[in-house]
N, C-alpha and C positions, 0 to 999 in steps of 0.2 A: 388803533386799527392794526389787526395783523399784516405784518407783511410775506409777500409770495418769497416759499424757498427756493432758494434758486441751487442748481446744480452744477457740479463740473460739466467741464466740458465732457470730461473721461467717462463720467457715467452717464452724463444725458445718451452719449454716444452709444454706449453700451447698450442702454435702456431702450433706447432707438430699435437696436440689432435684434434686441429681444424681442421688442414688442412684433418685430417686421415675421421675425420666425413664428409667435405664436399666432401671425395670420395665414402663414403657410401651411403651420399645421393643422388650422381650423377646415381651412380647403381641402386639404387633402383626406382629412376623416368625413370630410362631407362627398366627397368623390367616392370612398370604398363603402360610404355608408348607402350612397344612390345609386351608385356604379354608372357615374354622368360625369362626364370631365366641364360637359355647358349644361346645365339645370335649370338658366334660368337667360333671359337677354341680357342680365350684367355682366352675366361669363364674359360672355362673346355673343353681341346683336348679329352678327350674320350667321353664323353657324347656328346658332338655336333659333332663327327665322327660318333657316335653310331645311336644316333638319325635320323641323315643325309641320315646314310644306311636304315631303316626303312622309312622315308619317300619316297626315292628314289624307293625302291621295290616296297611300295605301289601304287607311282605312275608307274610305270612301268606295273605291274598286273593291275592297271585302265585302262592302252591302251588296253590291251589286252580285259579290259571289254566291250571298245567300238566295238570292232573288233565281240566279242560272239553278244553284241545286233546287229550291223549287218547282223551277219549271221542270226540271229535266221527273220530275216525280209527279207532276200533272201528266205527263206525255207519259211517261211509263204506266200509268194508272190508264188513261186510252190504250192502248196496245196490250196490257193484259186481258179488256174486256171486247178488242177485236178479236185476241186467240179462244173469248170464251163463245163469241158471237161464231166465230169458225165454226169450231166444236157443234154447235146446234145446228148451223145450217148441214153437216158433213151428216146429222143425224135424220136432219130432214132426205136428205138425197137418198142415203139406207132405207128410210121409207116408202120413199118413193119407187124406188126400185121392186119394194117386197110385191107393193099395192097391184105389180103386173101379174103376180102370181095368186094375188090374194083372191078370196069370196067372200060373201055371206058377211058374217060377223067380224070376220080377221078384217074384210074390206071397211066395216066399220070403224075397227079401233085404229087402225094408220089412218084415217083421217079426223079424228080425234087428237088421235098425237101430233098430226103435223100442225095443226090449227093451233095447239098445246105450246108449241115449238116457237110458233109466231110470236106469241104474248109474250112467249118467257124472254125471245132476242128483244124485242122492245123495253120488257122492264132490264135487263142486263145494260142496256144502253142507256136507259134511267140513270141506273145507280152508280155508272161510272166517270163519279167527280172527286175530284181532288178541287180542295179550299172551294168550293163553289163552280168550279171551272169544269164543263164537261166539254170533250172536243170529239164527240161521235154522234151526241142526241140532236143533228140538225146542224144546219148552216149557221154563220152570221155571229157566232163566236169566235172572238181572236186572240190569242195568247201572244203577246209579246213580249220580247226579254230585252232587257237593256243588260249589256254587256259593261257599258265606259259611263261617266260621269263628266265627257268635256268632248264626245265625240257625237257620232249620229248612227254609233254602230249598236246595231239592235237585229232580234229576227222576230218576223212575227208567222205564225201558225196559225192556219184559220181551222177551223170546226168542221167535219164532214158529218153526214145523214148517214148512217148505217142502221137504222128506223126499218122496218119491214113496210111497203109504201111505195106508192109510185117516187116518191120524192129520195128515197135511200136505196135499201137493198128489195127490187120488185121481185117479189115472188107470192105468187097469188094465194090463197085461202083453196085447202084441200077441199070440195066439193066434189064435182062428177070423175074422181079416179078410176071409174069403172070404165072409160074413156079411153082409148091408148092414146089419141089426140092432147087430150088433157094432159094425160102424163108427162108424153113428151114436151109439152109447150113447158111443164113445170120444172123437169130436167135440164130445159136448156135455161131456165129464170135460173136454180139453182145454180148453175155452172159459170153463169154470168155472175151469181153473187160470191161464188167464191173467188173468182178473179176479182172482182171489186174490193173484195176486201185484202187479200192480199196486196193489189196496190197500196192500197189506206196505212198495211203496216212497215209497207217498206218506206214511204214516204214518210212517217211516225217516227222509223228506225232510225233513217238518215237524219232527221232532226234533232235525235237521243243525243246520235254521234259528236252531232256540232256542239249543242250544250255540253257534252261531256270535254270535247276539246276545248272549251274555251273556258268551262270551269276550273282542268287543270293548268291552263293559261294565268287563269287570276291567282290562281295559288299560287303559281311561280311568281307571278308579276306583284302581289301583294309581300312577298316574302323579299322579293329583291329590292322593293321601297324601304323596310325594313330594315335590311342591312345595311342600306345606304346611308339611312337617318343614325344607326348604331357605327356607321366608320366616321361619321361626324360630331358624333354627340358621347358615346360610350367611353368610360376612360378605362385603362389599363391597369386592371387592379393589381396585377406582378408589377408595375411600378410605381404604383401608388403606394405600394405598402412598404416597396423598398424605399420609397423618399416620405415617408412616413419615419422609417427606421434614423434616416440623418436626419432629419429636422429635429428629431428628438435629440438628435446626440448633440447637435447644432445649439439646441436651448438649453440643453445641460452647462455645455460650454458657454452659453452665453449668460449665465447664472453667475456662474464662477467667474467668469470676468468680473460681471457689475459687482462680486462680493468684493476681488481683489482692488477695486477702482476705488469701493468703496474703504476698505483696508488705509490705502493710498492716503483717503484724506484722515483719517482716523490718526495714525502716523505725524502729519502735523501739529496734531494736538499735543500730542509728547514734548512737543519743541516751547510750549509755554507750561508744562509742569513745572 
């Protein structure tokens, strides 16, 4: 049976030195190769638990930042189809005004058009959805945004009727405009509906506003979790690469020992030629 070589002291020692350097050198090419000084919980279990929760949150608050730029593109998509709903009613009122002057024929076609006018604000408020989500065709729709992922901060947005109708914007079907009665009653419908709607988009606006604040809130807030987790976790690769550079010179040197230790015993040998 073979027996175990056994070594000097002088070179186990050396061999020791070596081997401790070529574990330092393995870490550190794994640190400029990751650019992680903790990579993993054997690094260091607190700091890459630590760090972990930090990235973790941040990402979690970045869901929720996709979720605010949605919303905030639901809301913008309502308030372009109130500015278009404006637009028609403003065209109605032009109408209406002519109808004082009109006869015959012309008294025909303005109420033609205004009736025209009607359908077409209802299908405008049809069509204005974003993801499924319309917040002008009717009540009882809610848009809510979740801001946080540990908190209760949220806004929610409920749906307004800007529908032509008793129940939205009331302005009645152009029928007896030969009427000055009628007129007027429809002049002040219209004049009520364009104040209604301007309410609807200043309160729309002010809602933009908050989702836009608080979307660039998450950015900052998701960015600053990020560098947090990077001032804990990140290693320095200007000195990583500079103790990259002695460990090598380190193992050079510890080469050439274990040679001369070995030399050492070789030397002995001589002594029984």
């Amino acid at each position: 049976m073979a027996k175990e070589i056994q070594l000097s002291a002088a070179v186990r020692e050396n061999l020791l030195a070596l081997q401790g350097t070529q574990s330092l050198i393995a870490r550190t090419q794994n640190r400029l190769s990751t650019g992680l000084k903790v990579a993993s919980p054997i690094d260091d279990p607190r700091v890459f638990f630590e760090a972990k929760s930090l990235t973790d949150h941040g990402r979690d608050v970045g869901e929720k930042k996709e979720g605010v730029d949605q919303s905030i593109s639901s809301v913008q998509t309502a308030l372009g189809a109130i500015e278009g709903v404006d637009a028609l009613v403003q065209q109605m009122k032009g109408l209406t005004i002519s109808a004082r002057t009109a006869t015959g024929n012309e008294l025909a076609a303005i109420v033609a058009q205004f009736n025209e006018l009607r359908t077409q604000i209802n299908n405008l408020t049809n069509d204005a959805k974003y993801q499924g989500v319309n917040l002008i065709n009717g009540t009882g729709t809610q848009l809510t945004v979740e801001f946080s992922t540990d908190t209760t901060s949220i806004l929610t947005i409920s749906s307004v009727d800007l529908r032509v109708g008793s129940l939205g914007l009331n302005i009645s079907s152009a029928l007896s405009f030969s009427l000055a009665s009628v007129l007027d009653a429809s002049l002040a419908q219209i004049t009520s509906a364009i104040g209604t709607l301007r309410g609807k988009a200043q309160s729309l606006a002010s809602n933009v506003a908050i989702l836009k604040t608080r979307l660039d809130f998450n950015a900052v807030y998701v960015n600053l979790h990020e560098e947090g987790a990077g001032k804990l976790n990140l290693a320095n690769v200007t000195e990583e690469g500079a103790k990259l550079v002695a460990l090598q010179t380190r193992q050079q040197l510890g080469i050439n020992a274990l040679a001369f230790a070995g030399q050492a015993e070789q030397q002995i040998l001589t002594l029984f030629r």
